[in-house]
DRENKE-842827 format. One record per residue: residue number from 1; residue in one letter; x, y, z of N, C-alpha, C in turn. Coordinates in steps of 0.05 Angstrom, whole numbers, padded with zeros to 5 digits, always signed. Example, Ala and Ser with C-alpha at 12.3 -4.5 7.8 and 13.67 -1.06 7.14 Angstrom:
2
   badren   torlum     n.xx     n.yy     n.zz    ca.xx    ca.yy    ca.zz     c.xx     c.yy     c.zz
        1        A   +00264   -00114   +00156   +00246   -00090   +00156   +00264   -00066   +00156
        2        S   +00257   -00045   +00142   +00273   -00021   +00143   +00258   +00001   +00157
END
This chain:
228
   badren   torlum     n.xx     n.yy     n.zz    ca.xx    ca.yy    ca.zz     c.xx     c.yy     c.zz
        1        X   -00448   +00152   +00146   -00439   +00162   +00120   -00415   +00147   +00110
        2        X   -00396   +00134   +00127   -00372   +00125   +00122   -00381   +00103   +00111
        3        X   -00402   +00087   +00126   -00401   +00055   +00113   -00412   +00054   +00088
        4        X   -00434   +00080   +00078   -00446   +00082   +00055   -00425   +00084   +00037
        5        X   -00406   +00110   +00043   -00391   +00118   +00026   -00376   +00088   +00018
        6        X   -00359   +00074   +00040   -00343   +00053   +00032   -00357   +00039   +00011
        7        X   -00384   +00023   +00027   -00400   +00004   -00004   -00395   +00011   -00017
        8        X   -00397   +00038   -00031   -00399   +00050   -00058   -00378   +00035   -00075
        9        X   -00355   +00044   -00055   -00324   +00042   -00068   -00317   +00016   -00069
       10        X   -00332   +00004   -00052   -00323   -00025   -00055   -00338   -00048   -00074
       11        X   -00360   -00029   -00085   -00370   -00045   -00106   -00359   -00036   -00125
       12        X   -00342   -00013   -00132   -00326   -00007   -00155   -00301   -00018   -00154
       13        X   -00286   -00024   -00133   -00267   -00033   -00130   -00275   -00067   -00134
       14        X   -00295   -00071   -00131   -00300   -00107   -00136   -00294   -00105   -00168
       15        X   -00295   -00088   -00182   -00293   -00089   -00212   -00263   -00090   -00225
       16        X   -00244   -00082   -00213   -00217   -00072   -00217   -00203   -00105   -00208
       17        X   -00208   -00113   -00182   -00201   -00140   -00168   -00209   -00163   -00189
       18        X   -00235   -00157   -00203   -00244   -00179   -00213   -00224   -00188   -00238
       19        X   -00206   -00172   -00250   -00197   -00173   -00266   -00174   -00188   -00260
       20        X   -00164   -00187   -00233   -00143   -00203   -00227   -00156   -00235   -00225
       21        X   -00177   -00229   -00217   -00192   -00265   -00218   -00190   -00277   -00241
       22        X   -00196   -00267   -00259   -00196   -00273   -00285   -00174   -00288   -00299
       23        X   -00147   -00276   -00296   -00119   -00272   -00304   -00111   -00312   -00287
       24        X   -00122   -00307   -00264   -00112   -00329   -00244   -00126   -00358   -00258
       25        X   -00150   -00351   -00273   -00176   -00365   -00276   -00167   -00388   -00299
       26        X   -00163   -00358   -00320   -00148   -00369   -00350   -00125   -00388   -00344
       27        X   -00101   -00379   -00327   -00082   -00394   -00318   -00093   -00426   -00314
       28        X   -00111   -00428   -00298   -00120   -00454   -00279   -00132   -00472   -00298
       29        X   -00136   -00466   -00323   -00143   -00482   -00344   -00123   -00495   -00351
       30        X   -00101   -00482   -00356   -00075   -00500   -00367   -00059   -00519   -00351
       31        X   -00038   -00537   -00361   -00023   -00547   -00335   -00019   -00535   -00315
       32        X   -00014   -00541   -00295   -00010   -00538   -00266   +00026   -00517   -00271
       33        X   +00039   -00532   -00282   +00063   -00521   -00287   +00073   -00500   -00309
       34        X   +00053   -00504   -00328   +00058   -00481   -00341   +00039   -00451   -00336
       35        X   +00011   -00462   -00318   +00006   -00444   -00308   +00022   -00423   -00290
       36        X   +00037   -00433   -00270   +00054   -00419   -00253   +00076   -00405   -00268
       37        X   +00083   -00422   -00289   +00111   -00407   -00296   +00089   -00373   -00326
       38        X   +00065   -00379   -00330   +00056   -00356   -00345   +00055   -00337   -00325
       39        X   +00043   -00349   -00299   +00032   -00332   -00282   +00053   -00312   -00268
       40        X   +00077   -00327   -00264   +00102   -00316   -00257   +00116   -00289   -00278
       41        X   +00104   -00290   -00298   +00115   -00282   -00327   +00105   -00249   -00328
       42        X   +00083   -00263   -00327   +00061   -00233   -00321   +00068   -00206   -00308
       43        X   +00076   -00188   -00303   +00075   -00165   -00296   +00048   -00152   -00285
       44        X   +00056   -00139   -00261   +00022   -00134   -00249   +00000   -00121   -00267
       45        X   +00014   -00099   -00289   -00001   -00081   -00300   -00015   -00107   -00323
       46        X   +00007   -00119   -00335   -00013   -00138   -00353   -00031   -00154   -00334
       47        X   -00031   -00161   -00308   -00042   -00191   -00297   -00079   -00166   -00299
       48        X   -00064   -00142   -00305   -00100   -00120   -00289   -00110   -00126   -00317
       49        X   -00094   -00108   -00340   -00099   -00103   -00364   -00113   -00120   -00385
       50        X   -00100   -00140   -00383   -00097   -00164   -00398   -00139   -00173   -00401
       51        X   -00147   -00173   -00371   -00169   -00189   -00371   -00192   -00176   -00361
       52        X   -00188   -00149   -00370   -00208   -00130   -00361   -00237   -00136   -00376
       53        X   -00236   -00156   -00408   -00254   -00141   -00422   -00266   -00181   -00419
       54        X   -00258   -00196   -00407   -00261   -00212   -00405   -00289   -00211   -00377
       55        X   -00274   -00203   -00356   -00289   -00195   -00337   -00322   -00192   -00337
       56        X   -00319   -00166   -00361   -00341   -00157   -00370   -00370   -00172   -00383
       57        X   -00360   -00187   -00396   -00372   -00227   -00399   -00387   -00237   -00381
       58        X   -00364   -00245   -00373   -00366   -00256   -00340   -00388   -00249   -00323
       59        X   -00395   -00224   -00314   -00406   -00208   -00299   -00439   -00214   -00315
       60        X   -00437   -00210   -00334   -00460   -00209   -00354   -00476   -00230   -00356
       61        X   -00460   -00256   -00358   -00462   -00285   -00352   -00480   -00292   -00332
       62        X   -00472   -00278   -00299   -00470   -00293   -00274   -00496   -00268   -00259
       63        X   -00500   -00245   -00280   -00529   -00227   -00280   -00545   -00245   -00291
       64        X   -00542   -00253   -00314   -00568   -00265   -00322   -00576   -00292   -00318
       65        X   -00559   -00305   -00312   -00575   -00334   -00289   -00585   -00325   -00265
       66        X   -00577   -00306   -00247   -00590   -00296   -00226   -00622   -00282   -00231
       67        X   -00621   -00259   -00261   -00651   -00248   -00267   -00662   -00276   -00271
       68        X   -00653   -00292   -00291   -00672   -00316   -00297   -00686   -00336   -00271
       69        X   -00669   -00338   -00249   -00686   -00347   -00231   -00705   -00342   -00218
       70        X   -00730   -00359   -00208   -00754   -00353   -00205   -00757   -00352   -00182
       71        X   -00745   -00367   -00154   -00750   -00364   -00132   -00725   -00363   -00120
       72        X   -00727   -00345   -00090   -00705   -00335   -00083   -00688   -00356   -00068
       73        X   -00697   -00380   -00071   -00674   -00395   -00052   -00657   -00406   -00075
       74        X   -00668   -00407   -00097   -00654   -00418   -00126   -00638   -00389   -00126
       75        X   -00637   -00365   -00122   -00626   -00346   -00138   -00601   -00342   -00101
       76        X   -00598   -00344   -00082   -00587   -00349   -00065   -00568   -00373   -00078
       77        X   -00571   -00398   -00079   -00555   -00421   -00074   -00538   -00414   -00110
       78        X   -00547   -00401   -00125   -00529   -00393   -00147   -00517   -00370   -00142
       79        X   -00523   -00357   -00124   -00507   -00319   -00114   -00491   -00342   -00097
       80        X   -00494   -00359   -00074   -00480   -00371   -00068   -00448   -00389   -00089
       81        X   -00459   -00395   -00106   -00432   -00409   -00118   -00418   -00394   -00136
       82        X   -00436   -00366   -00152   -00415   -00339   -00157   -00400   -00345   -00138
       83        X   -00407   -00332   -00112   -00381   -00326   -00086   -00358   -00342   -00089
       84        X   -00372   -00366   -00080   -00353   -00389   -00083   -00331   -00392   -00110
       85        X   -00340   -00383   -00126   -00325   -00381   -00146   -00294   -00348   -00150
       86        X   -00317   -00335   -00136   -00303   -00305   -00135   -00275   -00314   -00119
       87        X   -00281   -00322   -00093   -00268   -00340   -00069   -00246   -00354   -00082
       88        X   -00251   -00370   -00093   -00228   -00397   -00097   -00214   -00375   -00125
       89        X   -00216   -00352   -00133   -00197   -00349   -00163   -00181   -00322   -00151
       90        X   -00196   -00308   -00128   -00183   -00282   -00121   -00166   -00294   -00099
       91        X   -00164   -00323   -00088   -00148   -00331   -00069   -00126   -00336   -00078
       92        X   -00121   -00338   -00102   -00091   -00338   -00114   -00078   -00312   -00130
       93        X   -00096   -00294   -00121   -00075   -00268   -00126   -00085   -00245   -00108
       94        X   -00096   -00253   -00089   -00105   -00226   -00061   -00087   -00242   -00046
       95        X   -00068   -00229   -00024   -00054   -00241   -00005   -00078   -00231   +00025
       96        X   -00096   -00241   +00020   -00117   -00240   +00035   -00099   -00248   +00083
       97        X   -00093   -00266   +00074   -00078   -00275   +00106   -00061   -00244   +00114
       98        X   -00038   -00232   +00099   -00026   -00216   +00100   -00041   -00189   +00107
       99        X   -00058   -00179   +00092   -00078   -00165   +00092   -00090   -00163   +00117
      100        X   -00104   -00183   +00123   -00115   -00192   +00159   -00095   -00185   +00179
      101        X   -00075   -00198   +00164   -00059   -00189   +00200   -00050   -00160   +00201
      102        X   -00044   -00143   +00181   -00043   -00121   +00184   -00071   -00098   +00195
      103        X   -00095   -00114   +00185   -00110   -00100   +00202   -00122   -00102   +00225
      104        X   -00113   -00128   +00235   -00115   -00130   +00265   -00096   -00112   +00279
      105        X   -00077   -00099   +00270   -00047   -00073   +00283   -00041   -00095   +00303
      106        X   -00038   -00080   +00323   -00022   -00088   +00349   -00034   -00115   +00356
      107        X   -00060   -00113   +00352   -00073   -00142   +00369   -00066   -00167   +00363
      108        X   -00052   -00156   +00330   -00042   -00189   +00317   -00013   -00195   +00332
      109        X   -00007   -00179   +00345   +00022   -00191   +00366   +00010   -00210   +00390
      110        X   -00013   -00209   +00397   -00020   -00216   +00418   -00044   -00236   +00413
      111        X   -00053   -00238   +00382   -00068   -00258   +00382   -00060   -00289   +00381
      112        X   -00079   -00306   +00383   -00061   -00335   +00375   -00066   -00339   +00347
      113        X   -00048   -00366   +00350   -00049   -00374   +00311   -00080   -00377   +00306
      114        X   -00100   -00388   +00325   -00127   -00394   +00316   -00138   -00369   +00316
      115        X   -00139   -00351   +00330   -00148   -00325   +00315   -00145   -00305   +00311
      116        X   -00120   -00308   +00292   -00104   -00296   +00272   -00119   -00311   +00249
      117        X   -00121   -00336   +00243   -00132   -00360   +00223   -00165   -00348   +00228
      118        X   -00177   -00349   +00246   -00206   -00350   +00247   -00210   -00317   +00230
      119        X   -00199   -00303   +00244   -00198   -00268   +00230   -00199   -00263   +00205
      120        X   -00175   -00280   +00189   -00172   -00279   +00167   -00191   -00290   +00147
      121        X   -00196   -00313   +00154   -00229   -00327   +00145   -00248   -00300   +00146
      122        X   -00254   -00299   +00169   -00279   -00273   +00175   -00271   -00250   +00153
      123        X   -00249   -00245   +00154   -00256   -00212   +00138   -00251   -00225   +00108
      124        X   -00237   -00256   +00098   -00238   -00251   +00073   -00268   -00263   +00061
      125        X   -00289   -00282   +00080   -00308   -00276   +00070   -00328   -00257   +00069
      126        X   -00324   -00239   +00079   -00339   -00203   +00085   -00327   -00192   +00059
      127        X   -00301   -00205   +00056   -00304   -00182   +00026   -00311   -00190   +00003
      128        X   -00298   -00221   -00002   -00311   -00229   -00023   -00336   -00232   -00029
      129        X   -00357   -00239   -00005   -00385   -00227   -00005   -00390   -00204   -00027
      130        X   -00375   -00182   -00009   -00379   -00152   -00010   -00372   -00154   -00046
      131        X   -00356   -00161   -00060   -00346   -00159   -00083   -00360   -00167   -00096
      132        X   -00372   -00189   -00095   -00389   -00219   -00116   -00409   -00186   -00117
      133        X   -00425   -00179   -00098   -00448   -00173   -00101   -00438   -00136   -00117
      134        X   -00414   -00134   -00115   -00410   -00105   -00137   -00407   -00119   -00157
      135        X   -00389   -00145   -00172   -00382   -00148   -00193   -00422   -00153   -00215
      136        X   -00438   -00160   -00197   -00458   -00164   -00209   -00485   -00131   -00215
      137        X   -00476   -00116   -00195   -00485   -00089   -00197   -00476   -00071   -00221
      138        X   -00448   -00080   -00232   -00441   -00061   -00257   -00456   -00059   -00276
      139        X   -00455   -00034   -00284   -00469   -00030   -00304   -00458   -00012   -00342
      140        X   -00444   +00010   -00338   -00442   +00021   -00352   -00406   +00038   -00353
      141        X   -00400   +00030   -00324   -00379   +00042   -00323   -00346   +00036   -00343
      142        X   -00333   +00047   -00343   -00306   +00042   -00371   -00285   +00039   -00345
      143        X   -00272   +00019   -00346   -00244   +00014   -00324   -00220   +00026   -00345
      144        X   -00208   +00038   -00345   -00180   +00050   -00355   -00158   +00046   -00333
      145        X   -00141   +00030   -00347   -00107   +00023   -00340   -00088   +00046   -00339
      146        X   -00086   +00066   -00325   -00074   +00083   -00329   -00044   +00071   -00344
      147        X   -00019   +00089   -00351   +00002   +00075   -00366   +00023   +00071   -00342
      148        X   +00041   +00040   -00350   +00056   +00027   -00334   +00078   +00045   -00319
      149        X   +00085   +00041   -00304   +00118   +00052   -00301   +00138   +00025   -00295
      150        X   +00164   +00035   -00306   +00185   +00013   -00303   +00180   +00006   -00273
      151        X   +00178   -00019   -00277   +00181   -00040   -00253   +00207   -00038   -00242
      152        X   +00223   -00055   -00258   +00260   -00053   -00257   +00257   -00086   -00233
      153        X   +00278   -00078   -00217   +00280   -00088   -00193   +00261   -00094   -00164
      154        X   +00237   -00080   -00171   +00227   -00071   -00146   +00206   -00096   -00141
      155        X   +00201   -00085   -00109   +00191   -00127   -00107   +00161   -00102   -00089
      156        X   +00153   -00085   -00096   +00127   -00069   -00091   +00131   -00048   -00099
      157        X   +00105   -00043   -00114   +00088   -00027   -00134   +00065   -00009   -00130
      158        X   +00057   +00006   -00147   +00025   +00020   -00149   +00018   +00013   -00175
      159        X   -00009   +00009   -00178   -00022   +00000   -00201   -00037   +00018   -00204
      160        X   -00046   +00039   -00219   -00066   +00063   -00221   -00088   +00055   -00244
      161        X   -00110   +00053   -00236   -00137   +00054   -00256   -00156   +00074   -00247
      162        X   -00167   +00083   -00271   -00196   +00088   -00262   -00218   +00086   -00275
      163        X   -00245   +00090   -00254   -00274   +00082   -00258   -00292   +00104   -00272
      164        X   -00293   +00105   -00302   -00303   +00125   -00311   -00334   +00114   -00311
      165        X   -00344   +00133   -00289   -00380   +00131   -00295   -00392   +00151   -00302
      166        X   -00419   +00160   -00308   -00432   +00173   -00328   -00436   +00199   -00301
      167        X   -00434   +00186   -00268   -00433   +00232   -00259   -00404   +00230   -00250
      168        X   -00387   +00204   -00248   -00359   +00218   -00231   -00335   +00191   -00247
      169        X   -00318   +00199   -00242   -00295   +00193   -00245   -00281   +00182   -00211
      170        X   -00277   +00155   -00211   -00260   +00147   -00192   -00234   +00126   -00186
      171        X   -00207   +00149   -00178   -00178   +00138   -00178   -00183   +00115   -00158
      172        X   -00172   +00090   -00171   -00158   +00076   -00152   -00126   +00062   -00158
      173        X   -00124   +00051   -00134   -00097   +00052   -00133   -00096   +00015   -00118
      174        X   -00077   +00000   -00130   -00071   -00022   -00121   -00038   -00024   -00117
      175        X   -00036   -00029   -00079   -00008   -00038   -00075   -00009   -00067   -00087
      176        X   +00017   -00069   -00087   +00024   -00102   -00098   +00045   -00095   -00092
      177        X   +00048   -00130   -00080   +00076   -00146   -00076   +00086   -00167   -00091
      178        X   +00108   -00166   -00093   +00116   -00200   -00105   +00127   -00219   -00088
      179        X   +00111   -00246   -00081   +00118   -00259   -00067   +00129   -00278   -00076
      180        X   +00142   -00299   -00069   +00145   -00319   -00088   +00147   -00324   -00106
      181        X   +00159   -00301   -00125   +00156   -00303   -00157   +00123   -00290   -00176
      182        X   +00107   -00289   -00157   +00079   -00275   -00169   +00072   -00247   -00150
      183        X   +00058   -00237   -00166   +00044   -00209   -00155   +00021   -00217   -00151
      184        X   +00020   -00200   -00116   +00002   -00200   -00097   -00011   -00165   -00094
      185        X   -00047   -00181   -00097   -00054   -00155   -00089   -00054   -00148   -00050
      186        X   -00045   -00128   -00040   -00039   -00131   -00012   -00058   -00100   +00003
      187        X   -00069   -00079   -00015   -00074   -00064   -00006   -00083   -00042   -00024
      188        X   -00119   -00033   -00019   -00118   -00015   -00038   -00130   +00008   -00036
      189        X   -00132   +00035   -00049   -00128   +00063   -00039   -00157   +00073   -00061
      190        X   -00176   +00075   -00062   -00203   +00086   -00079   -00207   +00109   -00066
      191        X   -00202   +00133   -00091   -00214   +00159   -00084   -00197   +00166   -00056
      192        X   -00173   +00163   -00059   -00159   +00174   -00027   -00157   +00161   +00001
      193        X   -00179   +00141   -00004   -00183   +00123   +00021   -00175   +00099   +00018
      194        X   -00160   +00094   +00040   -00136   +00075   +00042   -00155   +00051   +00052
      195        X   -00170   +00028   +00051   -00178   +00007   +00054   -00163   -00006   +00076
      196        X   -00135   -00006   +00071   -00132   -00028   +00100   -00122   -00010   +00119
      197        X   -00111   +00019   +00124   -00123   +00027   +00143   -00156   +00037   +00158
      198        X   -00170   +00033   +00138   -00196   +00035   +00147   -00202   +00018   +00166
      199        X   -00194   -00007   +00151   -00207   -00031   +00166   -00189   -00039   +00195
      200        X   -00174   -00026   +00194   -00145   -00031   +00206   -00164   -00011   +00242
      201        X   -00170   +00008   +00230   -00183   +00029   +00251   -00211   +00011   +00256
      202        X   -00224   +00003   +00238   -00253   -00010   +00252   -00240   -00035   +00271
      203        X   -00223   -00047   +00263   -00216   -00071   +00286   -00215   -00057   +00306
      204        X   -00197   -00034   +00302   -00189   -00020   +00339   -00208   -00009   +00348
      205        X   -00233   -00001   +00344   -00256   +00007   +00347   -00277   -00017   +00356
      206        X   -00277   -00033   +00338   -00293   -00055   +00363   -00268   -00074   +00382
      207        X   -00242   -00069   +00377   -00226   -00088   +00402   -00241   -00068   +00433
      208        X   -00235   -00042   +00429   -00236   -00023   +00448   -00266   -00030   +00456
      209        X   -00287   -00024   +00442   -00317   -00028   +00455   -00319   -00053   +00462
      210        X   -00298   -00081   +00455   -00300   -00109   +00472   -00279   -00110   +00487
      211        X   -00280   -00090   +00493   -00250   -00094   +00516   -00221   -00107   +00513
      212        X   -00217   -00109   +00490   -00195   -00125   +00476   -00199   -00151   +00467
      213        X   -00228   -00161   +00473   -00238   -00186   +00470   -00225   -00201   +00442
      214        X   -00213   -00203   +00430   -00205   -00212   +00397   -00229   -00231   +00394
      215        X   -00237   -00252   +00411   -00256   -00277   +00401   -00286   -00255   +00401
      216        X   -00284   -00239   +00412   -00315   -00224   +00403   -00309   -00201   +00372
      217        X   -00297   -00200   +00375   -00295   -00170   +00351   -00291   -00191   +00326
      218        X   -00278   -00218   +00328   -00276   -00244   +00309   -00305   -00252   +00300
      219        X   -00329   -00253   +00324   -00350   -00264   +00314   -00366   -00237   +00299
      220        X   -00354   -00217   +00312   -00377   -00193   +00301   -00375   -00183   +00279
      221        X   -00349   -00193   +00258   -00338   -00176   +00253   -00348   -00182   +00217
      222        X   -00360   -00154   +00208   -00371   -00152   +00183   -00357   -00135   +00165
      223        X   -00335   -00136   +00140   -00330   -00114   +00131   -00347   -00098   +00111
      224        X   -00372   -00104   +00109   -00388   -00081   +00090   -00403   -00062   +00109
      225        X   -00403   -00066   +00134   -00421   -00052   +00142   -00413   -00030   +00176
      226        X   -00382   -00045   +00169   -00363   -00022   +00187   -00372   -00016   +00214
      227        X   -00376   -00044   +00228   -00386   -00046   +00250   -00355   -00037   +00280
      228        X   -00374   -00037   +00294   -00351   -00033   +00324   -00355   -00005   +00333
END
């Protein structure tokens, strides 16, 4: 029931993220230098706001080269370079590494740099997977920016939206950090459920059934389908 329930949320939540791809996307068109200093400029609530309706395009776009193809290794090797694309634009505003090592808990004190590195690979392509394939499932739903609150000084935030669909209504919630002068998405909360402690508990759930193994729970390790 848990892993069903998560998909759910995590194909709705691939819709809210996508918008940060977008924001990073637009940037990567312009110089190199004036991209960073817009990107720096941005405030988290505009980096969501700003490119929500853009998204929506997007999505629409990367549905209908997929219906138009005729055989499934043609409609694979183009679901394949969506990803790839999802991949290289949400890697500059998910602090994806950070993310990993928090949900390895304790084990990341004790793992090595290679897999700590290998981990982080594994779960960020499990999600971006997991996302490519919600951002292309939308259908009808309205994303609403809930309203800002003063930032001020603070170097972490909550971002509140929600998923108005035609039987339910669903809150989410994005932590963000500012690292380096940009906002990082680092952690996020749909319908009450906290994502990176979820995932944070499935690591310790298959460390424990591999005996602490890190190089096995590394190879096994799927985040759509909440293995261990």
């Amino acid at each position: 029931m848990l892993a069903k329930f998560l998909q759910t949320k995590l194909t709705v939540m691939a819709l809210c993220w996508a918008g940060l791809m977008f924001a990073a996307q637009a940037q990567a068109n312009c110089m190199a230098s004036e991209a960073a200093a817009e990107e720096a400029a941005l405030s988290p609530y505009q980096l969501i706001g700003v490119v929500t309706d853009e998204v929506l395009a997007e999505i629409d776009r990367h549905r209908a080269e997929l219906d138009d193809a005729a055989e499934e290794s043609v409609k694979q090797q183009q679901f394949d370079c969506f990803v790839g694309q999802v991949d290289r634009i949400l890697g500059k505003v998910v602090d994806f590494d950070w993310i990993a090592l928090k949900v390895m808990g304790g084990y990341g004190k004790v793992a090595s740099s290679e897999q700590k590195a290998q981990f982080a690979e594994a779960f960020r392509s499990g999600l971006v997977e997991t996302y490519g394939r919600g951002l292309l499932s939308y259908s009808s739903e309205k994303i609403v920016l809930l309203p800002a609150e003063d930032i001020g000084d603070k170097r972490k935030i909550t971002v509140r939206q929600q998923i108005v669909g035609e039987e339910a209504t669903y809150p989410l919630e994005y932590t963000m950090g500012l690292k380096n002068g940009q906002w990082k998405v680092i952690n996020v909360i749909i319908n009450g459920i906290n994502l990176g402690k979820t995932f944070r508990g499935q690591f310790t759930q298959s460390s424990q059934k591999n005996d602490g193994d890190i190089d096995k729970v590394i190879a096994g390790w799927d985040s759509g389908t909440n293995n261990g």
